[in-house]
C-alpha positions in Angstrom: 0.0 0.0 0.0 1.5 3.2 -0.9 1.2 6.3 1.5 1.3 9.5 0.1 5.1 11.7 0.8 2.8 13.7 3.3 2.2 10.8 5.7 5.6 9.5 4.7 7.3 12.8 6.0 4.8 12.4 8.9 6.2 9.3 10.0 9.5 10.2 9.3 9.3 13.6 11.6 7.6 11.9 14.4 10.1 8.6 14.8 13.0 11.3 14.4 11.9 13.4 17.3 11.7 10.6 19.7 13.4 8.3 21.6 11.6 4.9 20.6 11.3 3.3 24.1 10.6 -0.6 25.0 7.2 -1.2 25.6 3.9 0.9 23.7 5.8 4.6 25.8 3.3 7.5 25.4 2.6 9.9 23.2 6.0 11.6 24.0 8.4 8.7 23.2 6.5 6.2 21.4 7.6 2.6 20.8 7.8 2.0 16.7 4.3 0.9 15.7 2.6 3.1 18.5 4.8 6.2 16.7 3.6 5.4 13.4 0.4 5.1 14.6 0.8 8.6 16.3 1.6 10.4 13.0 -1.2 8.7 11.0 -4.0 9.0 13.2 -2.7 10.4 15.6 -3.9 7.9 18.3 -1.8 5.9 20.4 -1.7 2.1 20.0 0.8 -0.3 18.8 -1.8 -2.0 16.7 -0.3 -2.9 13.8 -1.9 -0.3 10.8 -4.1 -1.7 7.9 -1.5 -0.1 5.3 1.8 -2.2 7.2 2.4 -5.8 6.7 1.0 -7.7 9.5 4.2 -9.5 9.2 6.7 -7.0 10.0 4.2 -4.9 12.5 4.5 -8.3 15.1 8.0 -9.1 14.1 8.9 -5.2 14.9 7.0 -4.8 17.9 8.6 -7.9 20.0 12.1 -7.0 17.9 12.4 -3.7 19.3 11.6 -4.4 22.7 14.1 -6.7 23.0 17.0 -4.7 20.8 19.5 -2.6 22.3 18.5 1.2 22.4 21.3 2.2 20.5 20.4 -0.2 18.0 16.3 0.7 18.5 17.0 4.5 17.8 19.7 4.3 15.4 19.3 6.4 11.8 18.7 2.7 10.1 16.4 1.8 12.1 14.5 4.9 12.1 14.6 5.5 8.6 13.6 2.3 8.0 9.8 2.6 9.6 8.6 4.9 7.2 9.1 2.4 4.7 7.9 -0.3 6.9 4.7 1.4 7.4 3.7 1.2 3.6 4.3 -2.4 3.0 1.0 -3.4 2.8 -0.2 -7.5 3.2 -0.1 -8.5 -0.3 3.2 -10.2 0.3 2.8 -11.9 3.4 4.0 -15.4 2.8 7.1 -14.1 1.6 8.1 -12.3 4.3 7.3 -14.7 6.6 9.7 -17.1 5.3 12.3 -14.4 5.6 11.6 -14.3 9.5 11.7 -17.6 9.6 14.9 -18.3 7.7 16.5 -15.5 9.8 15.5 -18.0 12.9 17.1 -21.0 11.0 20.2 -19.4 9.7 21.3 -16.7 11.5 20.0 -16.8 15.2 20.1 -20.4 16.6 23.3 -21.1 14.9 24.8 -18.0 16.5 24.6 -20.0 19.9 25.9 -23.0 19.0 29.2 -22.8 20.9 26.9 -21.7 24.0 25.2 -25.0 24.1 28.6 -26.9 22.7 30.4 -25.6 26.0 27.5 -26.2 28.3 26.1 -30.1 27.3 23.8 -29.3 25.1 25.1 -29.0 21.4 24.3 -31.7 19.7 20.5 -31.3 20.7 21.0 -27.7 19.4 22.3 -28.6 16.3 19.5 -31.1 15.7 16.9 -28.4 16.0 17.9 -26.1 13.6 19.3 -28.4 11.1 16.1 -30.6 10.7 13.8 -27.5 11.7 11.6 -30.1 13.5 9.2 -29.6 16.8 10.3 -33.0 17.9 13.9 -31.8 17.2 12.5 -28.6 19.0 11.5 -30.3 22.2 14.7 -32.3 22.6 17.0 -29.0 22.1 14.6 -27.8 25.5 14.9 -30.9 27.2 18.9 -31.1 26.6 19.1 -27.2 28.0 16.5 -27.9 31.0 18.8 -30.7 32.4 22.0 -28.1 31.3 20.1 -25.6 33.4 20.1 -23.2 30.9 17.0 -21.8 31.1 16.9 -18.9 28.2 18.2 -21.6 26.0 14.7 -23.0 27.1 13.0 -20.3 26.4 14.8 -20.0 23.1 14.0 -23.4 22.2 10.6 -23.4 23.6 10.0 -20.7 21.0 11.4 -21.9 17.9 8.8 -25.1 18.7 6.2 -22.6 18.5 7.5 -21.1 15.4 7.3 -25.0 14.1 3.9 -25.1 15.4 2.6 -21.8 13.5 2.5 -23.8 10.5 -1.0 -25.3 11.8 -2.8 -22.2 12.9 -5.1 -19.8 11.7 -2.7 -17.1 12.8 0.2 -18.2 10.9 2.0 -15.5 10.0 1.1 -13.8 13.5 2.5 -16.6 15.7 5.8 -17.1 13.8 6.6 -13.8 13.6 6.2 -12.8 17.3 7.5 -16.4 18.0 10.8 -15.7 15.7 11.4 -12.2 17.6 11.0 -14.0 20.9 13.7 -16.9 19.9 16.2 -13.5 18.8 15.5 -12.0 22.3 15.7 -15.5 24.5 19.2 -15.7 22.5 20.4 -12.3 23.5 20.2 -13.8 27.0 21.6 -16.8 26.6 24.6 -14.9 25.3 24.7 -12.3 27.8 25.7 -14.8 30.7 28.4 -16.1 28.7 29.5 -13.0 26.1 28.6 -10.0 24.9 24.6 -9.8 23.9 25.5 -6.4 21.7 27.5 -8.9 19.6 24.8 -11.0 19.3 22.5 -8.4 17.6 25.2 -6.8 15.7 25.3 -10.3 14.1 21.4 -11.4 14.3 21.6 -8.1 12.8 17.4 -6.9 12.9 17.9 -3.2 10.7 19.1 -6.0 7.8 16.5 -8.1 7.7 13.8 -5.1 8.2 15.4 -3.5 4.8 14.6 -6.9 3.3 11.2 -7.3 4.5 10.7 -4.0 3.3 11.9 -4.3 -0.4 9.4 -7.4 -0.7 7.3 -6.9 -4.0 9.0 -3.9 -5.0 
């Protein structure tokens, strides 16, 4: 859906004049979709908009809580919502599987010497190599007994990414379910290393200018 350069500059002026917070903020220092949302209708809600891909508008909203807040304010990021805002729903399937890949190939692998040093690796390989919700399980039951309990998390989510597939709400599920895996991560790696590293490499601005460019 395209939005006209008025709303465009709009969105633009109002996520450059705040400092995106985690959680919906106020009307003051908005989170990302509740500032969109601000400079189209001016109300505050971090619904996601009828003009944005119901994709990204999940995937962003559990993203940037979770995201540093260098990272959550930087210029990419910010210039990047505009964009984001326009993308409309006609492409969803695609950008799904981008989220999804992202889980696959960049995230879980990131903490695969995490869970080689603490007992649970080869469970952890198994789940993201045969992308399974059996695999899924195991990789939670390996990190339990490890007592590494944001590895659980982390696992526990990418089963519910798996188990997406079978609902209604698809694209919904997986996408918050794929941000929640990225931020379990980022935990994981804090106790052990540096979690900044982690999102410089799970690297979110990327994959948002990727989601955007969908069908263009």
């Amino acid at each position: 859906m395209n939005l006209t350069a008025e709303q465009l500059g709009a969105i633009a002026a109002k996520v450059g004049s705040m400092k995106l917070p985690r959680g919906m903020g106020d009307k003051r220092n908005a989170c990302s979709i509740a500032a969109i949302n601000l400079a189209l209708s001016g109300r505050l809600t971090d619904a996601v908009p009828d003009c944005m891909s119901a994709v990204i508008g999940d995937w962003i909203i559990k993203t940037q809580d979770a995201m540093p807040h260098k990272m959550r304010n930087s210029k990419i990021w910010k210039g990047l919502l505009p964009l984001a805002a326009g993308t409309g729903r006609d492409h969803e399937k695609g950008r799904l599987a981008m989220v999804v890949d992202w889980l696959w190939t960049v995230v879980l692998p990131y903490l695969q010497p995490v869970a080689d040093a603490n007992g649970y690796g080869k469970e952890w390989r198994a789940m993201y190599e045969t992308r399974t919700a059996g695999a899924a399980m195991q990789a939670a039951k390996a990190a339990k007994a490890a007592k590494a309990f944001d590895a659980v998390a982390a696992a526990d989510a990418t089963w519910a990414v798996i188990a997406a597939g079978q609902s209604p709400r698809a694209a919904d599920y997986a996408a918050d379910g794929a941000a929640e895996v990225a931020e379990a991560a980022a935990k994981v790696v804090k106790k052990s290393g540096d979690p900044k590293k982690a999102w410089a490499h799970f690297d979110p601005c990327g994959l948002l200018q990727k989601l955007v460019e969908v069908g263009k």
